[in-house]
VEXPALO-650041 format. One record per residue (C-alpha): residue number from 1; chain; x, y, z; residue in one letter. Coordinates in steps of 0.2 Angstrom, whole numbers. Last residue first. Layout:
BEGIN
@k = NUM, c = A, east = X, north = Y, up = Z, r = A
...
***
This chain:
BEGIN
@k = 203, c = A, east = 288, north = 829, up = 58, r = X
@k = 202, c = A, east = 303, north = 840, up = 54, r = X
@k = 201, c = A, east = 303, north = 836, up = 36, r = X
@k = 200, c = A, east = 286, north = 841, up = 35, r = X
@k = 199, c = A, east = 294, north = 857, up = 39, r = X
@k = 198, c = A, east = 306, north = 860, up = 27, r = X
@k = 197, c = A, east = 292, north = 855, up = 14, r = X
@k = 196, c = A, east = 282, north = 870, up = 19, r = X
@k = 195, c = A, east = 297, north = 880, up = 19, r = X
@k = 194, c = A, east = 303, north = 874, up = 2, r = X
@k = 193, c = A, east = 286, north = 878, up = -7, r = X
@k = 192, c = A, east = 286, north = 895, up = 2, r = X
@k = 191, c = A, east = 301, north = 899, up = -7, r = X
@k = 190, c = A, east = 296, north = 892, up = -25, r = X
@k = 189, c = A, east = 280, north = 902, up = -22, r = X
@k = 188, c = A, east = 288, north = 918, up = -18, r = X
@k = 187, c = A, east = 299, north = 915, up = -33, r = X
@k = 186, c = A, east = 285, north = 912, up = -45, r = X
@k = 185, c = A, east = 272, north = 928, up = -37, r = X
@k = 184, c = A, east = 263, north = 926, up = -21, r = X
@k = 183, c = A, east = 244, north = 928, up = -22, r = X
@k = 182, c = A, east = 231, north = 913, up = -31, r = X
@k = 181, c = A, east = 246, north = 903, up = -35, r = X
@k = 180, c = A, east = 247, north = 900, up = -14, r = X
@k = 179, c = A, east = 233, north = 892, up = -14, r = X
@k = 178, c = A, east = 236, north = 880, up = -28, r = X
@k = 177, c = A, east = 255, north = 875, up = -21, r = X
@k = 176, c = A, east = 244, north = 871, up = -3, r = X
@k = 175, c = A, east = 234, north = 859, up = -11, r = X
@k = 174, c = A, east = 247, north = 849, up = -20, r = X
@k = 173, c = A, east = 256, north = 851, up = -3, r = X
@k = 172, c = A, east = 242, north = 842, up = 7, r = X
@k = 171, c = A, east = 227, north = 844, up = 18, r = X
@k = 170, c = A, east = 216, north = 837, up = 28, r = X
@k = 169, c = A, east = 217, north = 841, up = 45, r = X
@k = 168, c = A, east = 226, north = 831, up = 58, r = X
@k = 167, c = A, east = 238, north = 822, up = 46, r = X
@k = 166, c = A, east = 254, north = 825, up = 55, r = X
@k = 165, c = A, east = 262, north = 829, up = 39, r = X
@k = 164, c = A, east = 250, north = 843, up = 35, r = X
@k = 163, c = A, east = 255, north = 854, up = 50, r = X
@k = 162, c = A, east = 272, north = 850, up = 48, r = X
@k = 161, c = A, east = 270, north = 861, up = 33, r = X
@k = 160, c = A, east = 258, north = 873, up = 41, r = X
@k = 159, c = A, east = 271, north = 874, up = 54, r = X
@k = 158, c = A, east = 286, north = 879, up = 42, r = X
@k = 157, c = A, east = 274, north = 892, up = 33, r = X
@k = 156, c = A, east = 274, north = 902, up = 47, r = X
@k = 155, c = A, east = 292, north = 900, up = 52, r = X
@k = 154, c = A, east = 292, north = 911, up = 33, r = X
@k = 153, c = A, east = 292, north = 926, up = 46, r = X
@k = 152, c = A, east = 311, north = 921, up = 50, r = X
@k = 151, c = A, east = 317, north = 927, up = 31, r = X
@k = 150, c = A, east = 332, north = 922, up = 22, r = X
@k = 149, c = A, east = 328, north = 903, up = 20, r = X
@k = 148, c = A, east = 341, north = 897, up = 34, r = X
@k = 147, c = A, east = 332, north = 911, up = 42, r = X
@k = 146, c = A, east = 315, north = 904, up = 42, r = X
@k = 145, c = A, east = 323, north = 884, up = 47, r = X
@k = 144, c = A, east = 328, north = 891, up = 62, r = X
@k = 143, c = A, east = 311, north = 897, up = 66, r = X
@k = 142, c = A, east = 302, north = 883, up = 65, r = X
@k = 141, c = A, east = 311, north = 874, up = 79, r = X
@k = 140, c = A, east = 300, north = 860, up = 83, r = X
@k = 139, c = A, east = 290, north = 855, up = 95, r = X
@k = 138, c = A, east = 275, north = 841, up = 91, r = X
@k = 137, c = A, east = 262, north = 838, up = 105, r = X
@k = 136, c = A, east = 251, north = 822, up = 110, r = X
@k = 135, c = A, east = 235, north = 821, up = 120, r = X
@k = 134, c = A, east = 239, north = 838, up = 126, r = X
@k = 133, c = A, east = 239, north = 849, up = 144, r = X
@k = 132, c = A, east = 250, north = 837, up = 152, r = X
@k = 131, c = A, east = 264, north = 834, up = 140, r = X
@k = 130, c = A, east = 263, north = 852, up = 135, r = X
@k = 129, c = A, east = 266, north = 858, up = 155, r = X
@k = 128, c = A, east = 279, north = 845, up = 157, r = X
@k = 127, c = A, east = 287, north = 854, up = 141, r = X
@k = 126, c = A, east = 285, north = 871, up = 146, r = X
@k = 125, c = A, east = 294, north = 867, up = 161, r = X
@k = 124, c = A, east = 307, north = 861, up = 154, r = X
@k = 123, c = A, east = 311, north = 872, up = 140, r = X
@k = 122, c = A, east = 312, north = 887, up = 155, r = X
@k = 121, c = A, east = 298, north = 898, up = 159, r = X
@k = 120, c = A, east = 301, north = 916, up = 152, r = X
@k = 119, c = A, east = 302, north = 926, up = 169, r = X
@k = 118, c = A, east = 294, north = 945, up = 173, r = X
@k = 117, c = A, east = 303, north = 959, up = 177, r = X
@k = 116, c = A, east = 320, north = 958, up = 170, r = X
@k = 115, c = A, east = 318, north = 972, up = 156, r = X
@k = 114, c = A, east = 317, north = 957, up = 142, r = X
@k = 113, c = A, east = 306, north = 946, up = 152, r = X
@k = 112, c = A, east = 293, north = 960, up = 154, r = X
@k = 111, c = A, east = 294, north = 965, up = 136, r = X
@k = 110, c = A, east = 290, north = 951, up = 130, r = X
@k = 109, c = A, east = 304, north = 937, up = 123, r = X
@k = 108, c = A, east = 296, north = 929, up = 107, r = X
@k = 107, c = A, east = 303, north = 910, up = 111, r = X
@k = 106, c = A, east = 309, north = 897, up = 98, r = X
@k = 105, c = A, east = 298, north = 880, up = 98, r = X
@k = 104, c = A, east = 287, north = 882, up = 87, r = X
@k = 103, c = A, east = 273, north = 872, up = 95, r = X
@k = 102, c = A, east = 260, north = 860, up = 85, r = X
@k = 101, c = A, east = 250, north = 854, up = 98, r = X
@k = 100, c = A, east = 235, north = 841, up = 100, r = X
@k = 99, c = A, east = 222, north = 839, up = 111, r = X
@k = 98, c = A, east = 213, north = 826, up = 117, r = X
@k = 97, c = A, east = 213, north = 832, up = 138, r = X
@k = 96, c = A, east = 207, north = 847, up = 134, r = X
@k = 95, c = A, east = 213, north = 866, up = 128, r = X
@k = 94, c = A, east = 205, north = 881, up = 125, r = X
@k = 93, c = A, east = 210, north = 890, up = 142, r = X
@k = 92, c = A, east = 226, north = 883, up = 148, r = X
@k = 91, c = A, east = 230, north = 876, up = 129, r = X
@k = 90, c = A, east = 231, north = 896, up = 123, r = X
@k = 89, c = A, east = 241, north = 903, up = 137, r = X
@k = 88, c = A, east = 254, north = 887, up = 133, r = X
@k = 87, c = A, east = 255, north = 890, up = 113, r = X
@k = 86, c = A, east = 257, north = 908, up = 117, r = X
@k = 85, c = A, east = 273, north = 904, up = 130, r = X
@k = 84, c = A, east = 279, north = 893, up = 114, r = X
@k = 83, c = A, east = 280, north = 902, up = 99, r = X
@k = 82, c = A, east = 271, north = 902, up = 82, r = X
@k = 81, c = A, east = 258, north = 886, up = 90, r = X
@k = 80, c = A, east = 246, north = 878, up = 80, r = X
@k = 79, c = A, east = 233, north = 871, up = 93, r = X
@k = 78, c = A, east = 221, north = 856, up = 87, r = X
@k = 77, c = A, east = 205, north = 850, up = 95, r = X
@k = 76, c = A, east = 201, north = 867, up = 105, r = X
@k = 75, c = A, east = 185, north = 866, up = 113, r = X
@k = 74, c = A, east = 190, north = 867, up = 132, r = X
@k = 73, c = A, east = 184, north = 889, up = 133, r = X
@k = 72, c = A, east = 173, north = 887, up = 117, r = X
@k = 71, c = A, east = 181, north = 893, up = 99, r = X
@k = 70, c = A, east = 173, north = 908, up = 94, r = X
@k = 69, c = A, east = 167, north = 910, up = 75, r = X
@k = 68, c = A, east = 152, north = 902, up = 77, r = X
@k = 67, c = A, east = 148, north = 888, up = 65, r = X
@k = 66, c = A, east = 143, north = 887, up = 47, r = X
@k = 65, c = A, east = 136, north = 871, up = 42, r = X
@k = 64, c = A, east = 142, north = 855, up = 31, r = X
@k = 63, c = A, east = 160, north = 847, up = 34, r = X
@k = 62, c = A, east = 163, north = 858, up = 47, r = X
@k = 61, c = A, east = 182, north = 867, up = 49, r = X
@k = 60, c = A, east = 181, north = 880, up = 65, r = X
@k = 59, c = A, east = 196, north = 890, up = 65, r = X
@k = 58, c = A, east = 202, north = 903, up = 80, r = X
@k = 57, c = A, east = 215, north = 914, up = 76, r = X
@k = 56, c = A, east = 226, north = 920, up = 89, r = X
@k = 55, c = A, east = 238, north = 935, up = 92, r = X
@k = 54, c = A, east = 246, north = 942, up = 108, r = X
@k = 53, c = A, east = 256, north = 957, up = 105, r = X
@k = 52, c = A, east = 276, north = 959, up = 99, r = X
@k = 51, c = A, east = 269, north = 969, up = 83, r = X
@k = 50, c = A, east = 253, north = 976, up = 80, r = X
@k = 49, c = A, east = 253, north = 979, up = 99, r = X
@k = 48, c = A, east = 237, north = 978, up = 112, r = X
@k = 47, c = A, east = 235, north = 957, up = 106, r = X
@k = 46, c = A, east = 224, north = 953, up = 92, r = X
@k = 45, c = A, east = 208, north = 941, up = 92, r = X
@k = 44, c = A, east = 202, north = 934, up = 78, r = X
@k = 43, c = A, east = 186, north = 922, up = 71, r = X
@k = 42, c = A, east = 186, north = 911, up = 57, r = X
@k = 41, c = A, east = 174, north = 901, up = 48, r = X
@k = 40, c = A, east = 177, north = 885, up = 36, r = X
@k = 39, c = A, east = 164, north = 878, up = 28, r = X
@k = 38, c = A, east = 174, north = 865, up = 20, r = X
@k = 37, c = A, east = 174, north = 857, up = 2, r = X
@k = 36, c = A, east = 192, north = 857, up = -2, r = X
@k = 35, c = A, east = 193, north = 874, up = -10, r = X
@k = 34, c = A, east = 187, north = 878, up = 8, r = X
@k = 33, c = A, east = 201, north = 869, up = 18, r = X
@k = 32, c = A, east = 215, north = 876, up = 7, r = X
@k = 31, c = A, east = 207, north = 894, up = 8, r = X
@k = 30, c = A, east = 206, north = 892, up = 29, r = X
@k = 29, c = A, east = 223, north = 886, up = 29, r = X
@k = 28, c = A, east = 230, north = 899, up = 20, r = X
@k = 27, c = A, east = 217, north = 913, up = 28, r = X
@k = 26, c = A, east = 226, north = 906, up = 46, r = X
@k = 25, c = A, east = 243, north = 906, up = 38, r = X
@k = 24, c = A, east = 241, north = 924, up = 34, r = X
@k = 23, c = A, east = 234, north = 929, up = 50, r = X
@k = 22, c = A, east = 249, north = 919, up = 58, r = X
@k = 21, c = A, east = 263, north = 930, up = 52, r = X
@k = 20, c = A, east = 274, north = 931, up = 65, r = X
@k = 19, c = A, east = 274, north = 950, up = 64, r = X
@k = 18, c = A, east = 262, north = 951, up = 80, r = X
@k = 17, c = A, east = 264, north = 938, up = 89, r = X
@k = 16, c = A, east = 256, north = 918, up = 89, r = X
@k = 15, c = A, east = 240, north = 910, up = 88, r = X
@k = 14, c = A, east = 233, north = 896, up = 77, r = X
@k = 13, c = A, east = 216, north = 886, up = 86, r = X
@k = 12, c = A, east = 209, north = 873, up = 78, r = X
@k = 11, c = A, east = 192, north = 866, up = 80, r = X
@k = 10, c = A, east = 186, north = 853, up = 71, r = X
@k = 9, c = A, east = 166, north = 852, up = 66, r = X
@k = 8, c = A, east = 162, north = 833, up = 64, r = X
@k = 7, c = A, east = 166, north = 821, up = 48, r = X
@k = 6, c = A, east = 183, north = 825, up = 48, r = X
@k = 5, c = A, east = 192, north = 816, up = 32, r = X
@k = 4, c = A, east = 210, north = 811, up = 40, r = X
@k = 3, c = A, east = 225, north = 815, up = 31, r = X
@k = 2, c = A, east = 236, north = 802, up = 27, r = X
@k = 1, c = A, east = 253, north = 801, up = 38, r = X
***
């Protein structure tokens, strides 16, 4: 699916827990979407723990101005979800009726859930609850494809390559391969490279 060209502010919202790795997808995208033209400006919020916590990063793409770097309540155009209880909390509040979701679909158990006092909603009911909550959603297990490839934090890199194949924001894997050369050495690169391309499989 080719890219479309937004000629209006977009709002995506990336969240996820802490150790998922979505600050460093969220400055991926961001850098693609700049080198491209963008003003792209970026606002986080992070959960009480470094790891296990709540994490979300709000993006606002605009062709022209910089915008505010929170998302309104109902603002949210696209939501990349690292895990699917997260991808729900974040389309009650920032969600609408257009849009879209990208979910991992592997759960990060809380706390709660794993002592027994609190329940992790069942596949089914986060899936009624994503087909009335979105426009259209994607679910895919991210995760699985991070281990195959030795590390479950590359899940990250998954999404944003599934991201790019549903052709919500523009962006591609030639542009992706040039951000990453500005950080990740050859084999980190080549990695990455086959995560991405994992997941626009999945799409």
């Amino acid at each position: 699916m080719k890219a479309k060209t937004p000629k209006v502010t977009q709002n995506l919202i990336l969240t996820g827990v802490g150790g998922q790795g979505n600050v460093m997808a969220s400055r991926t995208l961001a850098g693609m979407l700049v080198d491209a033209g963008y003003v792209v400006t970026i606002g986080e919020t992070f959960g009480m723990s470094q790891r296990g916590g709540s994490v979300m990063s709000h993006l606002r793409i605009s062709p022209d101005a910089v915008k505010s770097p929170q998302i309104p309540q109902g603002g949210a155009d696209v939501v990349v979800a690292l895990e699917p209880l997260e991808a729900l909390r974040v389309l009650t509040v920032y969600g609408n009726p257009g849009t879209s979701l990208l979910a991992n679909a592997r759960p990060v158990y809380p706390i709660g859930v794993i002592t027994g006092e609190r329940d992790y909603p069942s596949d089914e009911a986060l899936r009624e609850a994503f087909e009335a909550l979105t426009q259209h959603y994607w679910l895919i297990d991210a995760t699985s494809v991070g281990l195959e490839l030795g590390n479950p934090v590359l899940s990250n890199i998954v999404m944003i390559g599934a991201l790019a194949k549903t052709g919500l924001l523009p962006f591609d894997r030639k542009m992706f391969e040039k951000e990453i050369r500005k950080t990740l050495s050859a084999d980190k690169r080549t990695q990455n490279l086959r995560a991405f391309d994992a997941g626009a499989a999945m799409i």
